[in-house]
Backbone as a printed PyTorch tensor [residue, N CA C, xyz], in Angstrom:
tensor([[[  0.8420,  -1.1780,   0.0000],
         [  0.0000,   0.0000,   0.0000],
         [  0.8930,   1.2490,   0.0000]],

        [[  1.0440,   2.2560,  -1.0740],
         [  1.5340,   3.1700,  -1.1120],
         [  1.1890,   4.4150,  -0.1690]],

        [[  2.4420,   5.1880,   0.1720],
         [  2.1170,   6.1600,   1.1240],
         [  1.2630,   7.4730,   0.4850]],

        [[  0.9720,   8.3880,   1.4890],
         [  0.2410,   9.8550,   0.5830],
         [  1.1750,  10.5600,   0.8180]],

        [[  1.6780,  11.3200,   0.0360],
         [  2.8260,  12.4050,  -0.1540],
         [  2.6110,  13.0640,   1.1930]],

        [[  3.7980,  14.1180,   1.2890],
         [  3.4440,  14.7480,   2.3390],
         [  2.2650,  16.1800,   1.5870]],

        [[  2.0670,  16.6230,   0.4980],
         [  1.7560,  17.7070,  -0.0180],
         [  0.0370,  16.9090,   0.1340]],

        [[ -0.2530,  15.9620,   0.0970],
         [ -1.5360,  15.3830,   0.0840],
         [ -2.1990,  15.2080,   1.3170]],

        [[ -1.0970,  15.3440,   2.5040],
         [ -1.6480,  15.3450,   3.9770],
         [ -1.8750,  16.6240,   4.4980]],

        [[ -1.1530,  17.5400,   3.9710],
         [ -1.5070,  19.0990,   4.4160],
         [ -2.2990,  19.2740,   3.3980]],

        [[ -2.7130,  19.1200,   2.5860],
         [ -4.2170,  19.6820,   1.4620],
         [ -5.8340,  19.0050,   2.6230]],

        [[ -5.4120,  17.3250,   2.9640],
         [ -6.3860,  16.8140,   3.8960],
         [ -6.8860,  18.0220,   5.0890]],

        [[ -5.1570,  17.7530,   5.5690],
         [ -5.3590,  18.9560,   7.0080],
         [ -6.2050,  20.1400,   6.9650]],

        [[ -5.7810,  20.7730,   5.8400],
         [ -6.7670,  22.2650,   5.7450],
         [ -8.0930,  22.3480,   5.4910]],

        [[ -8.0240,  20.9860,   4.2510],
         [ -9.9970,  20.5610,   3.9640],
         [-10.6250,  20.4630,   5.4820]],

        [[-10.0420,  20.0730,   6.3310],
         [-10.9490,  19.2750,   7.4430],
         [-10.7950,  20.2780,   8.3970]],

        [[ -9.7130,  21.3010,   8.2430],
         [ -9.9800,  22.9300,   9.1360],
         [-10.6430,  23.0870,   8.6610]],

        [[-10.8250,  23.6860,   7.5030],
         [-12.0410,  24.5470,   6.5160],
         [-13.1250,  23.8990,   7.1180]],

        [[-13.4970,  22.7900,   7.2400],
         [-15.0110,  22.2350,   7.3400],
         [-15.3630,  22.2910,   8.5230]],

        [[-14.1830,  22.4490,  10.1180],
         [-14.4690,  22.4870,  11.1810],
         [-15.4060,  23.9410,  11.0440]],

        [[-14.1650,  25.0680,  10.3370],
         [-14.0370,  26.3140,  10.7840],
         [-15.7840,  26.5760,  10.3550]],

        [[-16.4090,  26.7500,   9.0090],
         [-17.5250,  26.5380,   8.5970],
         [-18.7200,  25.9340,   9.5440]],

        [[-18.2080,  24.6960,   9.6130],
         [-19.7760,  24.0770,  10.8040],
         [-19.5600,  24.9820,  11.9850]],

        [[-17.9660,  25.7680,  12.6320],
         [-18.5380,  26.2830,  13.8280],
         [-19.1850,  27.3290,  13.7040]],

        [[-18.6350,  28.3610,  12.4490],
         [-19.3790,  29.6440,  12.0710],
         [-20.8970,  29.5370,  12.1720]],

        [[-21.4090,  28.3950,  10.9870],
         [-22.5430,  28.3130,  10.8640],
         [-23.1950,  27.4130,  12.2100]],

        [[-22.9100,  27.0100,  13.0730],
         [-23.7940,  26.6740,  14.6650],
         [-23.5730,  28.1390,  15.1200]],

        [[-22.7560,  28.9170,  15.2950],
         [-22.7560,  29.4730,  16.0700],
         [-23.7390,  31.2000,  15.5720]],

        [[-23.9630,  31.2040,  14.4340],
         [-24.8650,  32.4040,  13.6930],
         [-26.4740,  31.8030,  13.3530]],

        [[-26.6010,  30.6010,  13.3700],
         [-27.2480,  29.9460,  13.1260],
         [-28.5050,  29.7370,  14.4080]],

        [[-28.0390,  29.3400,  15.4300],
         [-28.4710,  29.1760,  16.3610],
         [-29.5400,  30.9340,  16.8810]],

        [[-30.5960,  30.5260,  17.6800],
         [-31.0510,  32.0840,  18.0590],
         [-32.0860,  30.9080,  18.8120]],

        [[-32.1430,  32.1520,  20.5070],
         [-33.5090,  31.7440,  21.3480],
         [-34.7660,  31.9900,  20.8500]],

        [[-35.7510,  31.7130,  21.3710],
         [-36.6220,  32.4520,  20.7840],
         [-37.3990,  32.9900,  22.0780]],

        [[-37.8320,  34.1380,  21.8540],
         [-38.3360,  35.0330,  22.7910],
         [-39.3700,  34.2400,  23.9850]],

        [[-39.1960,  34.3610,  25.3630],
         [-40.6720,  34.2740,  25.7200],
         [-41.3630,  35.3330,  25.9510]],

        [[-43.0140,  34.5740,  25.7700],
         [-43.6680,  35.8670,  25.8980],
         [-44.7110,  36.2460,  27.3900]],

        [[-44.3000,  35.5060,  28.0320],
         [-44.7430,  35.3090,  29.6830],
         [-44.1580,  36.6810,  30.7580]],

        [[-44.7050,  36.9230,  31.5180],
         [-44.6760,  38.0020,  31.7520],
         [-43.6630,  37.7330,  32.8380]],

        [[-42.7340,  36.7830,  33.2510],
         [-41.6330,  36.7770,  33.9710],
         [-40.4240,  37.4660,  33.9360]],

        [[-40.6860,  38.6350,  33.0190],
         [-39.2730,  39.4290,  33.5810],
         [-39.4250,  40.6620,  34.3800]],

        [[-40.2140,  40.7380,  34.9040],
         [-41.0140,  41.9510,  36.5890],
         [-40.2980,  41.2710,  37.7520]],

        [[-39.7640,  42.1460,  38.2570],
         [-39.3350,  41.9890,  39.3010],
         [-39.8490,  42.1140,  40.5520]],

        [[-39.5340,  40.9080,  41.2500],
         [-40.7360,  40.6760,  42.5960],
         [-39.9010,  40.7730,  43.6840]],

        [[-40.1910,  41.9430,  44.5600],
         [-39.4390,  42.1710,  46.1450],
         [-40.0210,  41.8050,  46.5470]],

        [[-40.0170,  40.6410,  47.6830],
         [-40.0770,  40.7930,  49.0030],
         [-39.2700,  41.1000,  50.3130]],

        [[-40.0830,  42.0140,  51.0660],
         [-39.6030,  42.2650,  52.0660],
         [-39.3870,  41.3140,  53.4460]],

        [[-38.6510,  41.5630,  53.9000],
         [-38.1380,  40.3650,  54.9920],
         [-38.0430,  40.8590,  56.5950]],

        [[-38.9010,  40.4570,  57.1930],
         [-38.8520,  41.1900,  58.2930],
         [-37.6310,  40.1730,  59.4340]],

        [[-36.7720,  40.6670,  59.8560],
         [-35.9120,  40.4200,  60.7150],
         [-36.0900,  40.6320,  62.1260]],

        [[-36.3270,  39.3690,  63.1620],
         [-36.2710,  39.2990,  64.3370],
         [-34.8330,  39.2490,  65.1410]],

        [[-34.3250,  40.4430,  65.7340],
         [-32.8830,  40.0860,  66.3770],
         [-33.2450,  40.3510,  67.9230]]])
C-alpha cells in the first residue's frame, strides 16, 4: 500500500480545518432563542422582616 505524499496530507489537514471552521461559524450564527412571551421578567421584592 503506497504512502500519501506529504503535499496530500496538508491539502487533507486544511480541507478538514475549513469544514471544522464553517460548521462552527454556521452553529454558532445559526443558532437564536426564541423570545418568551410570559410576563416573567417583573421583578418581585419581598420584604423580609428580621427578628434580632
Amino acid at each position: 500500500m503506497p504512502q500519501m505524499s506529504p503535499l496530500s496530507w496538508w491539502l487533507l489537514f486544511i480541507y478538514f480545518l475549513i469544514l471544522l471552521i464553517i460548521f462552527s461559524i454556521m452553529n454558532y450564527y445559526i443558532f437564536f432563542y426564541m423570545p418568551k412571551k410570559s410576563e416573567s421578567h417583573k421583578l418581585i421584592i419581598k420584604s423580609m422582616n428580621w427578628k434580632w
